[in-house]
N, C-alpha and C positions, 0 to 999 in steps of 0.2 A: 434297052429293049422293053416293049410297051406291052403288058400283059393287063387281063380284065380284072381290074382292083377285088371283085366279087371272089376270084376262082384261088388268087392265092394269101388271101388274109389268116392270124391266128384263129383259131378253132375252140376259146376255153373253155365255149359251152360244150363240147364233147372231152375234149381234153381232161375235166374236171370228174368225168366218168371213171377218169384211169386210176386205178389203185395198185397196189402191191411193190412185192420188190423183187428183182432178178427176172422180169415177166419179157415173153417177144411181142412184140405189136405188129402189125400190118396193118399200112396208113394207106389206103385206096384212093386215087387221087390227090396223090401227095403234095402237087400243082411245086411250087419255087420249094418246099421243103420247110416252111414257118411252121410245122407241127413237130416233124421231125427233129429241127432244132430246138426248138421248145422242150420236147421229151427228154432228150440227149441232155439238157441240161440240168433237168427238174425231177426227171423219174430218175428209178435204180431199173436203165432195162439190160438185157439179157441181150438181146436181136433185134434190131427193128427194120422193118422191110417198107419200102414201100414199092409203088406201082403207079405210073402214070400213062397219057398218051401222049402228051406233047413232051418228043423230044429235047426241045430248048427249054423247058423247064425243069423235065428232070436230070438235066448237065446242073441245073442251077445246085435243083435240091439235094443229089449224090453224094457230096462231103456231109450228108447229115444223115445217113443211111448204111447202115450193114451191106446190103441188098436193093438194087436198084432195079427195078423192073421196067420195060418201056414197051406199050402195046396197047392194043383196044379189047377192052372188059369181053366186049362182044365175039370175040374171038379166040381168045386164051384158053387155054386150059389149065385153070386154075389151079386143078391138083400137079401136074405135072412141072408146069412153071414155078409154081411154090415149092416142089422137093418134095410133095409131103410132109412140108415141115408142121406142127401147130403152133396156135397161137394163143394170147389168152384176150387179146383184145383184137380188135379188128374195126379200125373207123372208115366212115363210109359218111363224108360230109358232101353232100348236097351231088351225091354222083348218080343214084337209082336212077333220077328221073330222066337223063342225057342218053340210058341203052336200050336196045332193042327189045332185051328179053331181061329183064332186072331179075325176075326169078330164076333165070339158069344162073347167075350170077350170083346170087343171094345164096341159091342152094350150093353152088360151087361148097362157097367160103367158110357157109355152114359143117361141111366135111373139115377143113382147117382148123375149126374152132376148138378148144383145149375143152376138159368136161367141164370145167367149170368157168369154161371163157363168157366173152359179152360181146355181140357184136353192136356197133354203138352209131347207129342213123343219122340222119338229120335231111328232113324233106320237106319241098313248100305245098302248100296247102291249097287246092283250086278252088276250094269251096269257098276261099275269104270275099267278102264283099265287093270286093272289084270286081272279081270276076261277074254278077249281078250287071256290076254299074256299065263295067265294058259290053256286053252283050245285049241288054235290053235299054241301056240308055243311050249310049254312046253308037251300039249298032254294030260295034269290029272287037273281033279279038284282037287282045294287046300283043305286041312283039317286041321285047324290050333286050336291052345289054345286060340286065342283072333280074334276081329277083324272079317272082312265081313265073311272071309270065317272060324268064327269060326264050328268048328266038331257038335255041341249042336243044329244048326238052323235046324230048320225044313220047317220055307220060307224063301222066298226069297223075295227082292220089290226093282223095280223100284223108280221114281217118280210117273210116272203111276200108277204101281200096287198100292201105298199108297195113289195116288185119288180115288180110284173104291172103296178100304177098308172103308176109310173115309167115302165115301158118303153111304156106304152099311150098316154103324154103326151109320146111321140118324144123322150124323155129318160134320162139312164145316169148311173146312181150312182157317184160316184169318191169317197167319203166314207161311212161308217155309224160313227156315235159312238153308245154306252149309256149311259143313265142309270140305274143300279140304285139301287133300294129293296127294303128288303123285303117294306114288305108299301103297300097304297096308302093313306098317309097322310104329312102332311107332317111330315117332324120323322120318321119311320120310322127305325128303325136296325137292322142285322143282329146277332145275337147275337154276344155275344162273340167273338173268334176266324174267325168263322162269316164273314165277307164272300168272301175270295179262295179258299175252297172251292165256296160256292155258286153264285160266279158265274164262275165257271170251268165246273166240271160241267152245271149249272143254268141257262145264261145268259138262254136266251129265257122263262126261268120267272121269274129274278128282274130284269128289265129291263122298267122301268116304263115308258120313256121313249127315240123313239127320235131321234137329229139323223144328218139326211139330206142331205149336197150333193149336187146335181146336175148337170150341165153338159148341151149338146147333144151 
């Protein structure tokens, strides 16, 4: 079964957010379940939930789960589907940008969140330089299989637009990591020499990728 290499890969860079011991997670697009079993073998958890849309990946991912969820973000009813239950972490790897309304969604899970939970982001960036290069050089918006300008998004976000979201979802940034590339392809590298000048100067131009913690 042939799934988008992009949608079910390990997660360390969010993963590495996770701390404690005895804690529930809720893994929001949990895609095949590589975080979930990651967790399962690495943390001390408590619960761990996840939630997907595609059926035939969360058959895959369910032996690594408490709780399997199967449904469209867009639609759920996050508190009632959850139980009410809370959580102390809550990841949320590269999903905002594929729903309708990422802030009813945001705010949902905000309610989920335990007092001193985190929920734990990660979004691509439109303002990186491709996006420049495809518009005014090339003339077409990109449509690709993976990546900023994967075909599937349905927004788009700044840094900006991911503060307004945040705060609109009664939530506050105490964390913002960059992912730099240079340009949007995997395996991308910066010219020689060239990395800690242009993303220093250049940051939100060469900042493909952004991880986001949140708390209440």
């Amino acid at each position: 079964m042939e799934f988008n290499k992009s949608y079910i890969g390990l997660r360390p860079d969010l993963l590495k957010y996770i701390t404690g011991e005895s804690i529930n997670v809720l893994d929001v697009g949990c895609a095949t379940g590589s975080n979930g079993e990651w967790l399962k073998n690495n943390k001390k958890i408590k619960y761990l939930t996840g939630v997907e849309l595609d059926s035939k990946m969360a058959a895959i991912a369910k032996p690594f789960y408490d709780e399997m969820i199967v449904g469209n973000l867009d639609s759920l009813d996050l508190g009632k589907t959850l139980n009410n239950r809370k959580f102390d972490f809550i990841l949320l790897g590269d999903i905002l940008e594929h729903l309708i309304d990422p802030v009813k969604t945001l705010s949902q899970l905000s309610e989920r969140l335990s007092t001193d939970g985190k929920i734990i982001i990660s979004l691509p960036n439109i303002q990186h330089i491709n996006t420049f290069i495809n518009l005014y050089i090339k003339g077409k918006w990109a449509y690709n299989e993976r990546g900023i300008y994967d075909k599937t998004h349905l927004r788009w976000f700044t840094l900006k637009n991911i503060r307004e979201m945040v705060n609109d979802s009664n939530l506050k940034i105490v964390k913002v990591e960059r992912k730099y590339r240079f340009m949007d392809a995997v395996g991308s590298k910066f010219p020689l020499g060239s990395r800690i000048i242009l993303s220093s100067l250049f940051k939100n131009l060469f900042t493909f990728q952004y991880i986001i913690v949140c708390s209440l």
